[in-house]
C-alpha positions in Angstrom: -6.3 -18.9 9.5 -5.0 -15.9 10.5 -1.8 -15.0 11.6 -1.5 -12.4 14.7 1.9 -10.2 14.6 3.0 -8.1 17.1 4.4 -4.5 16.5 5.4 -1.7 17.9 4.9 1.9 17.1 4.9 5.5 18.8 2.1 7.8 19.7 2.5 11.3 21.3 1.8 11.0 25.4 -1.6 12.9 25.1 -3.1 10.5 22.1 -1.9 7.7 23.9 -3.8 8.4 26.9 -6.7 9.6 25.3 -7.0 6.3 23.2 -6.3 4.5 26.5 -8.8 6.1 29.0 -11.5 5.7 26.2 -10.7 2.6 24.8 -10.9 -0.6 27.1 -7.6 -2.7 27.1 -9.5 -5.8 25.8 -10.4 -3.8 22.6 -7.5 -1.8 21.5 -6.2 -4.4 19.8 -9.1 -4.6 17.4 -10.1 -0.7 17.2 -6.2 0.1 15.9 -6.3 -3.0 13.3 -9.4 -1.9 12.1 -8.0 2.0 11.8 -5.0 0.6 10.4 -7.1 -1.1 8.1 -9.4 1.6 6.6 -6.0 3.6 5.8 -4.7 0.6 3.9 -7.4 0.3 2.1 -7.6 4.1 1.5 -3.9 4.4 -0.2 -4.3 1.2 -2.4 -7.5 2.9 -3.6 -5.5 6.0 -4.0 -3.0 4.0 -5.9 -5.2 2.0 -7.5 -6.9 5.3 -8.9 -3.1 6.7 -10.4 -2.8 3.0 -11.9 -5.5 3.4 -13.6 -5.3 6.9 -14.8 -2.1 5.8 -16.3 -3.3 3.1 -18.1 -6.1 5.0 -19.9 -5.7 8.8 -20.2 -4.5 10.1 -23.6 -2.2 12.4 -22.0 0.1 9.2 -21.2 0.0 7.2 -24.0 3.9 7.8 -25.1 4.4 7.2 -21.7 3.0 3.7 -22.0 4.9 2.5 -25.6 8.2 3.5 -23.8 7.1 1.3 -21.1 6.2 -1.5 -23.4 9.0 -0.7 -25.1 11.6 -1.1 -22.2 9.4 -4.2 -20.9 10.3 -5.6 -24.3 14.3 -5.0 -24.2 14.5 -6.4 -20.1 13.1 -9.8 -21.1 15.5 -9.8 -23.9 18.2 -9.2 -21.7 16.9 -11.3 -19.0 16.8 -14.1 -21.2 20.1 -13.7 -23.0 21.5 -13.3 -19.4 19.9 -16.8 -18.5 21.7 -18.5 -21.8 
């Protein structure tokens, strides 16, 4: 089951009328959640892509030992803090 949020956010005047002449009041509910949607789904691609890049071009490799290597010291400290 889904669970339906309101929200509120701003448009210029002359979008905002255009959207609402053109768009019957029954649907604009479902045309903007589907817009905001596809841009969603858009930047966690675009993310997804830079993720992915990190994780397999040469060009970062020392990048990703000094990550390992600071991934290594937190959980030490983490789990000295915890003692």
């Amino acid at each position: 089951m889904t669970t339906t949020r309101r929200a509120s956010y701003s448009f210029s005047a002359p979008i905002l009328r255009r959207f609402n002449a053109v768009v019957p009041a029954g649907e604009r509910s479902k045309v903007l959640e589907s817009l905001v949607e596809q841009v969603a789904i858009a930047r966690e691609r675009a993310y997804e892509k830079i993720a992915e890049e990190f994780e397999t071009h040469p060009d970062f490799a020392q990048a990703r030992e000094t990550v390992k290597e600071f991934s290594v010291l937190s959980t030490d400290v983490i789990h000295e803090y915890k003692k």
